[in-house]
C-alpha positions in Angstrom: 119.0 145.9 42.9 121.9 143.3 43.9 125.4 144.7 45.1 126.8 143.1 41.6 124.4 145.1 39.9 125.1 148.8 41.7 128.8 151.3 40.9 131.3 150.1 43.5 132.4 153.4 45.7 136.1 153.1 47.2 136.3 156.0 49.9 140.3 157.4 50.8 140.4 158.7 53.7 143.6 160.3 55.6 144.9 163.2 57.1 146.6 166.2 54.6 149.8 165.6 52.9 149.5 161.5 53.8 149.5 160.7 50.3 145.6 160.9 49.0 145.6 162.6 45.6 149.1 160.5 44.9 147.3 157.1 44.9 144.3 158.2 43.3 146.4 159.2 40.5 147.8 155.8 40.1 144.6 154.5 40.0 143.4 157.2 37.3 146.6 156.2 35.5 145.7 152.3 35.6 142.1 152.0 35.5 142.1 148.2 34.7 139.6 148.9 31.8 136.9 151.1 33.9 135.6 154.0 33.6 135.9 156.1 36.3 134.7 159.1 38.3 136.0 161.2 41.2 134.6 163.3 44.2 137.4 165.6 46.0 136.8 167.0 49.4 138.8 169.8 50.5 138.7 172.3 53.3 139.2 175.0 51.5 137.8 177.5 48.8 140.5 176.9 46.6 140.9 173.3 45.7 144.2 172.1 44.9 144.2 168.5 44.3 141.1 168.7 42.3 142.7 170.7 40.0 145.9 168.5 40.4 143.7 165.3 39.5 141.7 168.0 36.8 145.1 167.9 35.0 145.2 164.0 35.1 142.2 163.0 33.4 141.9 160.9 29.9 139.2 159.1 28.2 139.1 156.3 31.5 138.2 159.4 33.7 137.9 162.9 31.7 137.4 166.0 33.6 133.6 166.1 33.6 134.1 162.7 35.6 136.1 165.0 38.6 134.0 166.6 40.6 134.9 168.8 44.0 133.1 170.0 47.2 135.3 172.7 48.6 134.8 175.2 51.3 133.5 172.2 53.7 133.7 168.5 55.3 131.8 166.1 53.0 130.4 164.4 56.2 128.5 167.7 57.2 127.3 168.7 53.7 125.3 165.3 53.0 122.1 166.5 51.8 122.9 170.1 50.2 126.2 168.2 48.1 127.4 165.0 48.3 123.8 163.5 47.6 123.2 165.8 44.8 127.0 165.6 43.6 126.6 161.9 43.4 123.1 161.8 41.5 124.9 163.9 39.3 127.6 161.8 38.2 125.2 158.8 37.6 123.1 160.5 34.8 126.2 161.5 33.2 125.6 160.5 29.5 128.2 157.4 30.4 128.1 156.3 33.9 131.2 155.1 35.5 132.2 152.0 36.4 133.6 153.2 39.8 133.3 156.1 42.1 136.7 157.0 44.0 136.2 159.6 46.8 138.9 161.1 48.7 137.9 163.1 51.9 139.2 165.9 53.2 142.0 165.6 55.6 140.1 166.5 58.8 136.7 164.5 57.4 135.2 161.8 59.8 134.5 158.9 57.4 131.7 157.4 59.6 129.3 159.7 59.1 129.9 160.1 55.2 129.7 155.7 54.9 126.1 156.4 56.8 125.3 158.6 54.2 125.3 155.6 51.7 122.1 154.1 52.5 120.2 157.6 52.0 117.1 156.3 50.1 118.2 158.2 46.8 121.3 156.6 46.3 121.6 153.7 48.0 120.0 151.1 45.5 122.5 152.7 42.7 125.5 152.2 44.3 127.2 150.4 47.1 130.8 150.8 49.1 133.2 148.1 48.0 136.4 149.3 50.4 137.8 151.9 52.5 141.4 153.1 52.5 143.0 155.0 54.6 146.4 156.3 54.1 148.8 157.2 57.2 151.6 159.2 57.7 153.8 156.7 59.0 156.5 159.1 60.6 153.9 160.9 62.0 152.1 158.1 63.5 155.6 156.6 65.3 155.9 159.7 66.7 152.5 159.9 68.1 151.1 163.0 66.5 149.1 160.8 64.2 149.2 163.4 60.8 151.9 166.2 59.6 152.4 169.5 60.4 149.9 170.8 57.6 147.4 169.5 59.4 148.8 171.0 62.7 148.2 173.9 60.8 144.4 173.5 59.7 143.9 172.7 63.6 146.0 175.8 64.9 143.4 178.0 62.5 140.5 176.6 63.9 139.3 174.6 60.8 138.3 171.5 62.9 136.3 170.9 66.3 137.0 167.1 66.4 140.6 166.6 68.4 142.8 164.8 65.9 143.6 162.0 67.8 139.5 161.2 67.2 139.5 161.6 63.7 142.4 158.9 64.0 140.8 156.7 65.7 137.2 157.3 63.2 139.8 157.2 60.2 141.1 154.0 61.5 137.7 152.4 62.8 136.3 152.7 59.3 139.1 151.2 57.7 139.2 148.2 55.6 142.9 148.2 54.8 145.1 151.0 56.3 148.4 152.0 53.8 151.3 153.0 56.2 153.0 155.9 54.0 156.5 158.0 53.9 157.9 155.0 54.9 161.5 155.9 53.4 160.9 159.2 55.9 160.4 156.7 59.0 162.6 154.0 58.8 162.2 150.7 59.7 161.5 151.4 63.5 159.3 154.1 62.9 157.4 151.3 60.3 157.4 148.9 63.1 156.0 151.9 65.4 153.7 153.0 63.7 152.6 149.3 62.9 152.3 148.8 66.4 150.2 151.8 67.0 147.2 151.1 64.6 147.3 147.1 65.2 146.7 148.2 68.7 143.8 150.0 67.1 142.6 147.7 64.7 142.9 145.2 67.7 140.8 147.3 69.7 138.1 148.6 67.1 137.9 145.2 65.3 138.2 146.5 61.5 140.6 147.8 59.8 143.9 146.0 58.9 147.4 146.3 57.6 148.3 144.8 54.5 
């Protein structure tokens, strides 16, 4: 099956509170004349942005379109979920037109992209773009993510140092939004500019619209 033929997946990736469910409900809200569908990772038991995007859907993307995998990382639940979850959603009596998935906050996107050329899926549907949002006060000021995900790491929720999931978030990028930028200020813009460019420059990927 050609790439024009298989449902486009766009992946958002970033840490908590950088602005994830906020763009994927502009995109539920202009759908552009697709259908769509949505897979929400979230750390914990209790998923609130599913049911934030839950109360969001319409006839472009109703609620049997949103699905969620809580209580894990998507990248480390390949085979038991996300597999399954995304089999799922293509024999749904009508098949979107496009797949958005938004990882958890602490989620290493490079082993969930691998995941896309498991045999069972990967002649159905193909990755047309990878987003990831960044806080960009938080970046400026070198911690890289907010102090909700401070928090996750304080309690343990995470192995990976942040500053790798950065770097992984980053790496895997196709176009990187910059966001609180009324928070930062121009300099802290231009900071945190500087800071992924440095990245992008150094991983060869990602870039800044």
């Amino acid at each position: 099956m050609s790439d024009l033929s298989k449902i486009p997946v766009t992946v958002i990736t970033g840490f908590l509170g950088s602005g994830k469910t906020t763009l994927i409900r502009h995109l539920m809200q202009n759908p552009q004349g697709k259908r769509l569908a949505v897979l929400v990772n979230e750390f914990g038991t209790v998923g609130v942005d599913g049911q934030i995007l839950k109360d969001c859907a319409d006839e472009n993307c109703p609620v049997e379109n949103i699905v969620e995998l809580a209580n894990g990382c998507i990248c480390c639940t390949v085979a038991d979920e996300f597999i399954p979850t995304i089999e799922a959603l293509l024999a749904l009596p009508h098949r979107p037109d496009h797949i958005l998935i938004e990882t958890s906050g602490l989620a290493l996107p490079k082993p969930l992209l691998k995941a896309f050329d498991w045999p069972a899926i990967r002649s159905l549907i193909t990755v047309d773009g990878v987003i990831t949002l960044a806080d960009a006060e938080a970046v400026a000021s070198g911690h890289f993510a907010g102090a909700l995900t401070q928090a996750q790491i304080d309690a343990g929720e995470h192995d990976t140092p942040l500053g790798e999931v950065f770097e992984d978030q980053i790496a895997c990028a196709d176009i990187v939004l910059l966001t609180k930028a009324d928070l930062a200020g121009e300099a802290g813009i231009a900071a945190a500019r500087a800071v992924i460019e440095a990245e992008v420059a150094e991983k060869g990927r990602g870039r800044l619209p």
